[in-house]
BAROVEX-495597 format. One line per field, with one value per residue (C-alpha): residue in one letter; chain; x, y, z. Coordinates in nm, 3 decimals. Layout:
residuo: c(a,...)
cadena: c(A,...)
xx: c(X,...)
yy: c(Y,...)
zz: c(Z,...)
//
This chain:
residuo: c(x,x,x,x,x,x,x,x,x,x,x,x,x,x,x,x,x,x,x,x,x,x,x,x,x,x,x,x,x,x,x,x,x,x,x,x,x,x,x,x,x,x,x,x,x,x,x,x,x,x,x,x,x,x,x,x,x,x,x,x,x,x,x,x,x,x,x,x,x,x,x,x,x,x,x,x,x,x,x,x,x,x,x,x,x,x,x,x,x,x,x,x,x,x,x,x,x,x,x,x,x,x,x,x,x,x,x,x,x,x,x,x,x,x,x,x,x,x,x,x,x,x,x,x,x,x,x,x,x,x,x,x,x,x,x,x,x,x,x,x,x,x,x,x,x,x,x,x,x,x,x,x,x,x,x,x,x,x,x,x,x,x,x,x,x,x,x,x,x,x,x,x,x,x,x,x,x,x,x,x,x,x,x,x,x,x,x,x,x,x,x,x,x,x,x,x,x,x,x,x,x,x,x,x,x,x,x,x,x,x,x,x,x,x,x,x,x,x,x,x,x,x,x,x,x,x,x,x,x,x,x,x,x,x,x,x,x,x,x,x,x,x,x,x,x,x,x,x,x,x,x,x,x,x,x,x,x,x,x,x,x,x,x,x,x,x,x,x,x,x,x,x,x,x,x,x,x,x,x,x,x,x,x,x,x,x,x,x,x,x,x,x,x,x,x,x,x,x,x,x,x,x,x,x,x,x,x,x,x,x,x,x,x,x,x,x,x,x,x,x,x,x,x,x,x,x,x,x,x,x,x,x,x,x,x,x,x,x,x,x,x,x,x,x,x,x,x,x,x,x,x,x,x,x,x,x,x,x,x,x,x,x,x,x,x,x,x,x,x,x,x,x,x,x,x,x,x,x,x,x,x,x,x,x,x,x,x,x,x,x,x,x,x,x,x,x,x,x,x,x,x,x,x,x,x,x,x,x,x,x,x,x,x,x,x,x,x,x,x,x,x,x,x,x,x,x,x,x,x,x,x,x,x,x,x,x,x,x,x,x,x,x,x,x,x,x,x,x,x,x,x,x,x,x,x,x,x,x,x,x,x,x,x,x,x,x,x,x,x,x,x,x,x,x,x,x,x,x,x,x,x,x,x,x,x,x,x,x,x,x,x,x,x,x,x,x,x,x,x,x,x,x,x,x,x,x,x,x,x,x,x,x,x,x,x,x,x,x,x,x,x,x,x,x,x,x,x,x,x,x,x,x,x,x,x,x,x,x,x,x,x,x,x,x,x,x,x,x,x,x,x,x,x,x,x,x,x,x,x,x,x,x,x,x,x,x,x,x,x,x,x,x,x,x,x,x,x,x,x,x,x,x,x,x,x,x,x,x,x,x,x,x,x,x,x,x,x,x,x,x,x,x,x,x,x,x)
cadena: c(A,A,A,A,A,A,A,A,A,A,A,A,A,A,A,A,A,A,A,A,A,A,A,A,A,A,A,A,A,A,A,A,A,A,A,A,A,A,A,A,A,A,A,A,A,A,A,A,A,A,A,A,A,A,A,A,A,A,A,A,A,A,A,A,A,A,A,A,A,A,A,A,A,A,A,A,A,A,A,A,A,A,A,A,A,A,A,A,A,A,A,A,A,A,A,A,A,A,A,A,A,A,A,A,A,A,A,A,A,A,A,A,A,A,A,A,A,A,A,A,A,A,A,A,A,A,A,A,A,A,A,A,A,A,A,A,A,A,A,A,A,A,A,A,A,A,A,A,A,A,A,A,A,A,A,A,A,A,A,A,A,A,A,A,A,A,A,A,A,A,A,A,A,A,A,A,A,A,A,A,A,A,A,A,A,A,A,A,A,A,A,A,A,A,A,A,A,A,A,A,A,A,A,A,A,A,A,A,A,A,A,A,A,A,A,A,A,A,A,A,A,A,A,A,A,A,A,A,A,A,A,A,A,A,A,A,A,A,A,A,A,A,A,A,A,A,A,A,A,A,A,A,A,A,A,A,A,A,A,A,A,A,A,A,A,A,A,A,A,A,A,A,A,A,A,A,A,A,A,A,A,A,A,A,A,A,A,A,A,A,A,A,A,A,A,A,A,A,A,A,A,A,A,A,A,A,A,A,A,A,A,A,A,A,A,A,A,A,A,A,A,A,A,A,A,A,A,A,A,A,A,A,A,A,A,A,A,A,A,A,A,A,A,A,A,A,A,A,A,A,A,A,A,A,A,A,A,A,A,A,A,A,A,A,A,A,A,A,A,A,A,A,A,A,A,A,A,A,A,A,A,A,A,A,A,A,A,A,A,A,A,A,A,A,A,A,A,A,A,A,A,A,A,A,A,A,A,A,A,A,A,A,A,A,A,A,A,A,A,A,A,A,A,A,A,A,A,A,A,A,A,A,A,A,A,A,A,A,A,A,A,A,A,A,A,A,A,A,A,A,A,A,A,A,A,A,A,A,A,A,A,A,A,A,A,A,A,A,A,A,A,A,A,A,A,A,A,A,A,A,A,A,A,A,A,A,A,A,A,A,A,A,A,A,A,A,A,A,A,A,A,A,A,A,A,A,A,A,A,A,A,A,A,A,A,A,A,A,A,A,A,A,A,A,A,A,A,A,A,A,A,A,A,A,A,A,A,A,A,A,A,A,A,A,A,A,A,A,A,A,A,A,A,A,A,A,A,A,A,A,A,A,A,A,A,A,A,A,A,A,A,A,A,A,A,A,A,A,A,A,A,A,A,A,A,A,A,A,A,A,A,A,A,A,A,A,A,A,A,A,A,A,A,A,A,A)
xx: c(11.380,11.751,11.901,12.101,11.815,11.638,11.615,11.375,11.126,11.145,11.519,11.720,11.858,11.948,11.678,11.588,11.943,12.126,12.303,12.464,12.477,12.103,11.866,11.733,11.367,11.119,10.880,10.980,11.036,11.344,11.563,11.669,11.314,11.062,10.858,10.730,10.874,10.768,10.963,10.719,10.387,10.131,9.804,9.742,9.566,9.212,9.202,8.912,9.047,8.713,8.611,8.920,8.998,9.376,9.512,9.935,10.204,10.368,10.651,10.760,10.733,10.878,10.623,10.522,10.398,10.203,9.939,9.746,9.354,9.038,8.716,8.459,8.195,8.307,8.354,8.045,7.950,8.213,8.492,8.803,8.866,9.186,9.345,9.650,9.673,9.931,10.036,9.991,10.220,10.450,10.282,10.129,9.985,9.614,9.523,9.804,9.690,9.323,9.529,9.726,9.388,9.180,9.518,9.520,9.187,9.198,9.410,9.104,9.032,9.383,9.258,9.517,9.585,10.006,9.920,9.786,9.389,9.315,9.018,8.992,9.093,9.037,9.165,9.238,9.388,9.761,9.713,10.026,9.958,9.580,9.592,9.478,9.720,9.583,9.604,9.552,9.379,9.476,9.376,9.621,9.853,10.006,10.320,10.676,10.852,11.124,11.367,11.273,11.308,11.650,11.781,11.673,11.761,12.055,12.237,12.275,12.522,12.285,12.555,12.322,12.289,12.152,11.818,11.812,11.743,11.508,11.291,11.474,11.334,10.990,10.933,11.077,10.784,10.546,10.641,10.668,10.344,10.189,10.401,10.234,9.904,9.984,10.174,9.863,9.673,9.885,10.032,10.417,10.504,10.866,10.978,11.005,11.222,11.250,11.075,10.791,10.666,10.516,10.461,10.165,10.125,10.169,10.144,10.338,10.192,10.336,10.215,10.314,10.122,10.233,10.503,10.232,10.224,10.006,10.278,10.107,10.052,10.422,10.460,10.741,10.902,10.867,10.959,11.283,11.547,11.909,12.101,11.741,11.607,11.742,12.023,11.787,11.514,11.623,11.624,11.392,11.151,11.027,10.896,10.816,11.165,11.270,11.014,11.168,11.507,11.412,11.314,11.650,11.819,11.615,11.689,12.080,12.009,11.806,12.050,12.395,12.618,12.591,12.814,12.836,12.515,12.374,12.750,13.030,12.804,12.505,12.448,12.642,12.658,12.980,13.269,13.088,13.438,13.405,13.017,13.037,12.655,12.717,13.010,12.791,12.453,12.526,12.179,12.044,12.378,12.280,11.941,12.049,12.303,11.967,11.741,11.975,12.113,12.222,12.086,11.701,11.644,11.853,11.676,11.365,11.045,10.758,10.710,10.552,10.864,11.094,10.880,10.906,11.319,11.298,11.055,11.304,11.625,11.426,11.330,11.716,11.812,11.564,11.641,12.028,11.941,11.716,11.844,11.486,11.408,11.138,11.011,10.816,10.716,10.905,10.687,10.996,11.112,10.972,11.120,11.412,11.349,11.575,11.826,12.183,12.520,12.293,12.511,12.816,12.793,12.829,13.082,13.330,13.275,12.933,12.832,12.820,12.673,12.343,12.323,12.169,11.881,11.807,11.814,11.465,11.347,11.205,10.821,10.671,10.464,10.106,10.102,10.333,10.136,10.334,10.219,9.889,10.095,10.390,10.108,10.073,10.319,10.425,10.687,10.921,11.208,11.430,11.443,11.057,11.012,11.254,11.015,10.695,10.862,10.977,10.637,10.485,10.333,10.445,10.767,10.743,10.995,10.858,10.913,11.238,11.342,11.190,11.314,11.720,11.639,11.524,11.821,12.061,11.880,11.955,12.324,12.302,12.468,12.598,12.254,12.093,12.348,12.276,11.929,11.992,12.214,11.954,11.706,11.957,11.940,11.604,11.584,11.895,11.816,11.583,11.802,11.659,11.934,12.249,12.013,11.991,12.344,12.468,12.292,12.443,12.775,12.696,12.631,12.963,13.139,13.279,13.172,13.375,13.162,12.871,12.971,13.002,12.613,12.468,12.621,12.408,12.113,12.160,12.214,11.908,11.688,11.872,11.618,11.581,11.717,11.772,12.034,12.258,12.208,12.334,12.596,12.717,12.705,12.946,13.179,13.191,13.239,13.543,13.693,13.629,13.463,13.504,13.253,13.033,12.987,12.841,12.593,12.466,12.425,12.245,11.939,12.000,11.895,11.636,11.450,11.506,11.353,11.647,11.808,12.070,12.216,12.243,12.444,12.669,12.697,12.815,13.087,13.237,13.250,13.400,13.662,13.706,13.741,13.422,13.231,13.025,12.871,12.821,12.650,12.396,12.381,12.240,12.069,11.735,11.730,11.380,11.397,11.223,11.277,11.537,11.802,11.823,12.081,12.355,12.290,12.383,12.703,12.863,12.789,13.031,13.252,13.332,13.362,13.582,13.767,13.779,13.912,14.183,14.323,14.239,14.459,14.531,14.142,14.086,13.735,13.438,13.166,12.905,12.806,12.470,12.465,12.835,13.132,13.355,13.595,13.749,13.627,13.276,13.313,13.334,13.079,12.820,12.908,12.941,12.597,12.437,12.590,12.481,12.147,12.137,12.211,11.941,11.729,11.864,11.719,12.053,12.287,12.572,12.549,12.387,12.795,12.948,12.780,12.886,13.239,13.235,13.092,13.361,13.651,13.536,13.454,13.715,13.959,13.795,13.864,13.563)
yy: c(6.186,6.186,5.778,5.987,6.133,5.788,5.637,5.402,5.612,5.370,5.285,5.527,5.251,5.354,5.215,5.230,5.287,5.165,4.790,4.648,4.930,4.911,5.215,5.193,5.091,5.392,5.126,4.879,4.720,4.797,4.477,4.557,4.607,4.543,4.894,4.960,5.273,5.450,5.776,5.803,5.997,5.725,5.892,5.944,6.156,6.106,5.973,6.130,6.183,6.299,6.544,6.617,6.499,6.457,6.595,6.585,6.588,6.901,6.856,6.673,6.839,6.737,6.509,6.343,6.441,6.784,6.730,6.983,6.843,6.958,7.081,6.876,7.085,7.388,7.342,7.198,7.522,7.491,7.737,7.453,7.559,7.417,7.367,7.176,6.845,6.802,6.554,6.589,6.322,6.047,5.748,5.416,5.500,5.508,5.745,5.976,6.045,6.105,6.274,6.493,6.595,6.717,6.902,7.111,7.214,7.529,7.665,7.641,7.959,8.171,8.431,8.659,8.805,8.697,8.326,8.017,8.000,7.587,7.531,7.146,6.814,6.491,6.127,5.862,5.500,5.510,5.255,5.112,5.016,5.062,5.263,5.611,5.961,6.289,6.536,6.947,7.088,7.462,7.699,7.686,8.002,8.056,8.182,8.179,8.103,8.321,8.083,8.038,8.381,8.375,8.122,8.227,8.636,8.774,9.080,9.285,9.078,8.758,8.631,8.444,8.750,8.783,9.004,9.362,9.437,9.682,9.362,9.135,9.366,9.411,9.066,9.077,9.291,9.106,8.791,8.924,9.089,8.725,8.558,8.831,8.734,8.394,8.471,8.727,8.349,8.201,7.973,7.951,7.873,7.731,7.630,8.006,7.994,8.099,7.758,7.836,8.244,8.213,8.586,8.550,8.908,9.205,8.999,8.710,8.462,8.187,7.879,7.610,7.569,7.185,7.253,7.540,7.448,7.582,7.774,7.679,7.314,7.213,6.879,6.650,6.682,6.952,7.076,7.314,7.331,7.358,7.696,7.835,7.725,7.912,7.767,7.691,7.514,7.177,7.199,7.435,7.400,7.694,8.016,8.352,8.455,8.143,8.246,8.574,8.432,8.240,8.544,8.717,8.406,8.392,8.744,8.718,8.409,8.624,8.928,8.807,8.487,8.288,8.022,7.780,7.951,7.556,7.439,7.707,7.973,7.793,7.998,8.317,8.601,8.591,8.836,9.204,9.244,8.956,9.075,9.380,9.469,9.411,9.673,9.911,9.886,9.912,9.936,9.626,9.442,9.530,9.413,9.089,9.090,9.151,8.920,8.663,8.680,8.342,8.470,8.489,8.748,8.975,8.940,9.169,9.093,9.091,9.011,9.450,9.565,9.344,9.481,9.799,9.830,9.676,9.931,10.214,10.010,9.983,10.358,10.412,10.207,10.337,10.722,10.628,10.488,10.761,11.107,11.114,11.114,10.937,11.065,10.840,10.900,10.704,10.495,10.505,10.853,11.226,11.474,11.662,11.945,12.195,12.220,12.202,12.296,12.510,12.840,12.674,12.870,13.188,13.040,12.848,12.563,12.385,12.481,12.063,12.135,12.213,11.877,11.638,11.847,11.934,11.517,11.340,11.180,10.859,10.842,10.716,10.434,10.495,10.132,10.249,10.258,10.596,10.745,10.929,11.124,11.189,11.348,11.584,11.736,12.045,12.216,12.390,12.409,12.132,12.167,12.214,11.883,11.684,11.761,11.645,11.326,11.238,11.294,11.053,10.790,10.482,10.341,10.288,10.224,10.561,10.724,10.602,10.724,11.067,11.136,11.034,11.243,11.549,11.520,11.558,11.860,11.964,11.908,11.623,11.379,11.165,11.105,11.020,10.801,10.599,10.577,10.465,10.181,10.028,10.002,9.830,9.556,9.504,9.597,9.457,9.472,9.805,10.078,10.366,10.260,10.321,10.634,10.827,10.690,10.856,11.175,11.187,11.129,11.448,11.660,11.526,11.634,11.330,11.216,10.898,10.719,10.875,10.708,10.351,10.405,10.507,10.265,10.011,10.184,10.144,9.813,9.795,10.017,9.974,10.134,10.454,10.777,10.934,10.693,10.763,11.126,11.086,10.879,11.128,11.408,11.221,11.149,11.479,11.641,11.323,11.479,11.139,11.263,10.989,10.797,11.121,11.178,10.875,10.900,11.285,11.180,10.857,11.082,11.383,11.173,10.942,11.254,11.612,11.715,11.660,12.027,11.919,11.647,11.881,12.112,11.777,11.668,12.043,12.083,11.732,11.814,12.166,12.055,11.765,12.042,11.880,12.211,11.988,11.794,12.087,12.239,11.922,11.930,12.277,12.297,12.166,12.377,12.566,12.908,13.197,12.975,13.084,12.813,12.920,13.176,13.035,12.772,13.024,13.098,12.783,12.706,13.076,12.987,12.636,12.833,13.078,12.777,12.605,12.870,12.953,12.598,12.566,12.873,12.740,12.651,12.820,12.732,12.920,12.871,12.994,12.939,13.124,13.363,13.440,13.376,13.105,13.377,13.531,13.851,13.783,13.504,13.725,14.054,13.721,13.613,13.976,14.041,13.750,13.761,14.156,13.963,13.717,13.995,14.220,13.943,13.865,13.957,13.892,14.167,13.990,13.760,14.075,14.265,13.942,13.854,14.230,14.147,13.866,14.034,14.311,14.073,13.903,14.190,14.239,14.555,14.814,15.266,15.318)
zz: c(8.646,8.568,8.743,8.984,9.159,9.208,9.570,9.720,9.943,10.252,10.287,10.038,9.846,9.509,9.259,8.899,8.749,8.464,8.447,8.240,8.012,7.941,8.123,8.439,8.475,8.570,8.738,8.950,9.316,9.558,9.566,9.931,10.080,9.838,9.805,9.474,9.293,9.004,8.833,8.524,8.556,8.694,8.569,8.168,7.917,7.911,8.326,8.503,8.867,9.077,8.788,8.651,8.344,8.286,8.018,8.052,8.311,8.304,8.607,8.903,9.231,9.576,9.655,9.313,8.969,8.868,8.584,8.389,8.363,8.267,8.472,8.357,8.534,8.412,8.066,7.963,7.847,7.575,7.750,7.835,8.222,8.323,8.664,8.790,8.985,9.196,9.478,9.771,9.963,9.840,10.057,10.065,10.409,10.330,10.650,10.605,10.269,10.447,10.707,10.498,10.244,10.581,10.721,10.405,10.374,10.529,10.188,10.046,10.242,10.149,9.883,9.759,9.431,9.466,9.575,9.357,9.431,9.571,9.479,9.570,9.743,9.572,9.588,9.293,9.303,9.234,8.919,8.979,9.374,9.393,9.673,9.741,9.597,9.712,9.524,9.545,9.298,9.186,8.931,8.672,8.631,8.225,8.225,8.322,8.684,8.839,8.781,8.423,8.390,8.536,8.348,8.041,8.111,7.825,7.842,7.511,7.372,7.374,7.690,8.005,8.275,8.562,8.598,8.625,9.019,8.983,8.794,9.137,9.404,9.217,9.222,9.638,9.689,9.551,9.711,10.032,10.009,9.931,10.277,10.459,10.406,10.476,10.818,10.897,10.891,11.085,10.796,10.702,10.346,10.467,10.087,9.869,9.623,9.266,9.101,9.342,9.187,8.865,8.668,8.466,8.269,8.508,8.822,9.048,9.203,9.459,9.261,9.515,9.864,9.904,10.168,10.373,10.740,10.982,11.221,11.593,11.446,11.293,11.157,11.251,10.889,10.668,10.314,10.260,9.979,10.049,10.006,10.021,10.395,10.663,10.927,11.266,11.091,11.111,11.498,11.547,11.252,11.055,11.137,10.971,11.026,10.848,10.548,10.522,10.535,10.250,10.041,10.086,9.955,9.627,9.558,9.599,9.414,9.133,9.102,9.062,8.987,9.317,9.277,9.598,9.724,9.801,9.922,10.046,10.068,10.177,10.494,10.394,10.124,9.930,10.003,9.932,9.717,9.504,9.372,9.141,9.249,9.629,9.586,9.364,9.536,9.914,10.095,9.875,10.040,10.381,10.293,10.179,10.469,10.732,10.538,10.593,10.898,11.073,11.379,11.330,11.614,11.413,11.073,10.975,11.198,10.971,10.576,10.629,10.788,10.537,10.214,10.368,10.312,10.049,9.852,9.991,9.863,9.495,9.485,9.521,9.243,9.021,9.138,9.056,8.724,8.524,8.812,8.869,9.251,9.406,9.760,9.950,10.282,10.593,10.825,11.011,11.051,11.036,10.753,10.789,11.098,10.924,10.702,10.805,10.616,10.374,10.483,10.337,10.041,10.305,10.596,10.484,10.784,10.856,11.185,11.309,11.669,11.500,11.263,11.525,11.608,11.262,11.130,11.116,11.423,11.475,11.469,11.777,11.772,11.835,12.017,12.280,12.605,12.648,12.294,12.417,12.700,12.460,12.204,12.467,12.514,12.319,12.531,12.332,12.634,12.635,13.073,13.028,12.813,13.013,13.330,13.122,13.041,13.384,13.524,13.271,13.460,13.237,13.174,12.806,12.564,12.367,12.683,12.729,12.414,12.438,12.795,12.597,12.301,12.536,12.717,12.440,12.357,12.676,12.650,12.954,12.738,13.004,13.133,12.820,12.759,13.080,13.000,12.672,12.814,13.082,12.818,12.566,12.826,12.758,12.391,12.270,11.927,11.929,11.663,11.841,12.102,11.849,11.677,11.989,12.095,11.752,11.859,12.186,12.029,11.776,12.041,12.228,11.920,11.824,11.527,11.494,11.762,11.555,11.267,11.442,11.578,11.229,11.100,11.285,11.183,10.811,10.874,11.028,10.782,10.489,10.265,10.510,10.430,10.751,10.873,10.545,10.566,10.950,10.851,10.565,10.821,11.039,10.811,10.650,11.003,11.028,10.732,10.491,10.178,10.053,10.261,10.289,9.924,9.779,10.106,10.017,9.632,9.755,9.952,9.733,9.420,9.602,9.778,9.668,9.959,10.182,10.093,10.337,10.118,9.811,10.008,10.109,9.767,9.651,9.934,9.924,9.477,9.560,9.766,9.463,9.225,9.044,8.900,8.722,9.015,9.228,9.004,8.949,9.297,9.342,9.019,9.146,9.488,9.436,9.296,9.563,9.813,10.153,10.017,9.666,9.683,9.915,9.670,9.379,9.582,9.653,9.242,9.182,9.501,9.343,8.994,9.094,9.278,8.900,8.753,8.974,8.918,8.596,8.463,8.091,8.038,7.681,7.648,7.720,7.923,8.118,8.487,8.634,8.360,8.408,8.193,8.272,8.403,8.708,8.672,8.598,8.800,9.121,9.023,9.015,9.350,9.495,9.396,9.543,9.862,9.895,9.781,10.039,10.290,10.231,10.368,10.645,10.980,11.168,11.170,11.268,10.990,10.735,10.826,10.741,10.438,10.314,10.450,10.197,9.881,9.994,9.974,9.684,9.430,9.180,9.173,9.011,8.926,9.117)
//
């Protein structure tokens, strides 16, 4: 242990450190009090502690050396088993050793495939006091610890990097799956960070259970590492929220260069600005920015709800990386209801009025003591639906919600909007509030105060794809395609299924001039299906758009089957809007699609 680090246990007095040029002694007593310390391992090869034979030190832990050691019961059969010893408090205290053994006994009983397996509790006289260590005894885990990992990560120029954060949030899954368990037990682990995962092969594991405190039962002290343990715990003490807090913490910590994160920054994230990734990946800095919110209440509620976001933020990244989207289905939200802006191609404005009742909804929660009579109802009137809900008998947050969502339908914004506000009062920090708010605001036509309520949704659900899809709508319909754009592209290329998005994506690049990206946009809309050939449109609208502009283009090229050209350019798109009107049951909309091919058809003898 380096001199710097050495203080007596009892009164903090510096001990052990270097004098008169010559090295400070590892063993020794404190001149100001007396207690005996020791900073070199105290047990030896060869040692038999219970049944375990020791074999080396391999570390130093919080609370006093970790040793690898043999099973001598299990390995008389020739096959070495190996576990690792490590102690369990740093006293002289005979009964709180006893005290602290029988306190941890019940992690003999936590059995998860992410977490360290205890498999004992033994005792052994210290040999340089003769009294009583405890120790834990754990299987032993071969491999390499997150922060190993880190440190010893190189980009492809051999120069120290930080990890890739598709490999960060992989390991954030795992880890959170592990604090789950242990919250589902009623324990807190109170001390994650990345010295404490170990990956051995394909898996992680939490390898550390000394600091694990039973969370109805907390000690007067407890374990916690600055720049990792959350703001409230040294007056409050810890809590799952404080666990979780912890986990966000050793990602930022993981994925980019964190400088100050234990000192300047040690209870915030750095300026979004000043962090290439926080600027590039935005729902992973919202997700940090949730995880680690000073304000507990306001963090993620469960280690399920937390690994939840976080799967959705990783299946963006990866999506982004390789174009290859990843559906996965929303525990959160239903699909899209119906496409919106998909007639772009054919009108030249998307008709907004129609986007907030074609946007996912939020599931309702079967818990809800209002869920069975809201499963019952099937009403198809808005005026109809409204009635069913009023008559409910229970005054459930589910039917709160429902009764504000019907009522937008409905066009009574201003009532919606009251209910909406007494249950805030109650709910605070529910999102439904600022998703339904949003709504309201969509079908009040002002999609600025839209934007300001989807905005607190996405910071709430960060790795939903509803609340960006709202969010791009807004801003679209606010004129910033700027904002809107990178939104569409982010759902478009997570889940192809929102048809919606692809349409976004196509009419922010066409009014870009970006041929190219509208085209990649549309190019995956299904073939046969009702979407494909508006799609086929806006790709010969934004071509013919090119073109125009692009008057001294020499090269050629080829867009649907149609040469980069004007005149081509515009038989194509005649022909698929006569298409798309042959199939269409509306006549109004059948004249003006024929309008349109009329218009656009080139001059021709005949």
């Amino acid at each position: 242990m380096p001199e710097s680090q050495r203080f007596c246990r009892t009164c903090g007095a510096p001990v052990g450190r270097e004098r008169n040029g010559r090295p400070g002694l590892t063993r020794g007593f404190c001149t100001k009090d007396g207690t005996p310390f020791s900073f070199a391992p105290t047990l030896s090869a060869g040692d038999l502690v219970d049944r375990y034979e020791i074999d080396r030190c391999i570390a130093r832990g919080g609370q006093g050396w970790i040793y690898l050691a043999r099973d001598t019961h299990l390995s008389d059969s020739g096959a070495e088993h190996h576990v690792v010893l490590k102690g369990l408090i740093d006293t002289e205290d005979q009964e709180a050793v006893e005290q602290a053994v029988q306190e941890r006994r019940y992690l003999i009983d936590v059995d998860h495939p992410n977490i360290v397996k205890i498999n004992d509790f033994v005792q052994h006289p210290d040999p340089l006091t003769g009294t009583m260590a405890g120790y834990i005894v754990m299987e032993y885990i071969d491999g390499r610890s997150l922060l190993e990992l880190h440190r010893g990560h190189r980009d492809e120029l051999g120069r120290r990097a930080s990890m890739p954060l598709a490999h960060v949030l992989a390991y954030g899954l795992e880890v959170l799956q592990a604090l789950g368990h242990l919250h589902e037990k009623g324990l807190l682990y109170c001390d994650f960070k990345p010295d404490n995962a170990m990956q051995t092969g394909d898996q992680l594991k939490l390898i550390d259970l000394g600091a694990v405190v039973r969370a109805d039962s907390l000690p007067r002290t407890f374990l916690g590492t600055p720049g990792y343990q959350a703001p409230e715990v040294e007056e409050t003490g810890p809590s799952v929220l404080s666990d979780l807090y912890t986990v966000g913490r050793s990602l930022a910590v993981l994925s980019f260069k964190f400088e100050g994160f234990s000192g300047k920054f040690r209870h915030t994230l750095p300026p979004q600005q000043d962090i290439p990734l926080l600027t590039e990946q935005e729902s992973y800095y919202r997700f940090l920015r949730r995880a680690t919110h000073p304000q507990p209440e306001l963090r993620f509620s469960s280690a399920a709800e937390m690994r939840g976001q976080l799967e959705g933020v990783l299946l963006e990244v990866l999506s982004a990386q390789d174009q290859e989207a990843r559906p996965a289905v929303s525990t959160w939200f239903t699909v899209e209801r119906r496409t919106f802006g998909t007639d772009a191609g054919v009108a030249d404005q998307v008709d907004w009025s129609a986007v907030g009742q074609a946007l996912p909804s939020p599931l309702v929660d079967p818990r809800d003591p209002g869920a069975s009579y809201l499963a019952a109802i099937a009403a198809a009137d808005p005026d109809d639906v409204i009635e069913m809900l009023v008559g409910i008998p229970v005054s459930s947050p589910e039917v709160v919600l429902q009764l504000a969502g019907a009522r937008i339908a409905a066009g009574e914004i201003e009532a919606a909007r009251e209910g909406l506000d007494d249950y805030a009062e109650t709910a605070p920090h529910d999102w439904r509030v600022a998703w339904y708010r949003g709504l309201a605001a969509l079908a009040d036509g002002d999609p600025d105060e839209a934007r300001t309520e989807f905005e607190m949704v996405y910071d709430a659900l960060p790795g939903e794809l509803p609340p960006k899809l709202a969010l791009a709508a807004s801003a679209e319909w606010d004129g910033d395609d700027r904002a809107a754009g990178p939104l569409y592209q982010r759902v478009w290329h997570t889940d192809n299924r929102y048809l919606s998005a692809a349409f976004g994506v196509a009419r922010v690049s066409r009014r870009s001039g970006d041929l190219t990206a509208v085209m990649a946009a549309l190019d995956d809309v299904p073939a046969g299906t009702q979407w494909h050939v508006p799609a086929k449109i806006l790709v010969l609208r934004a071509a013919l758009d090119w073109v125009s502009a692009n008057h001294d283009f020499s090269d050629t090229g080829m867009v649907l089957g149609h040469p980069l050209e004007d005149r081509p350019l515009r038989f194509g798109l005649e022909k698929a809007y006569r298409d798309l009107a042959k199939v269409t049951d509306d006549i109004d909309r059948r004249i003006a699609l024929v309008k349109a091919a009329n218009k656009v058809r080139p001059r021709t003898l005949f």
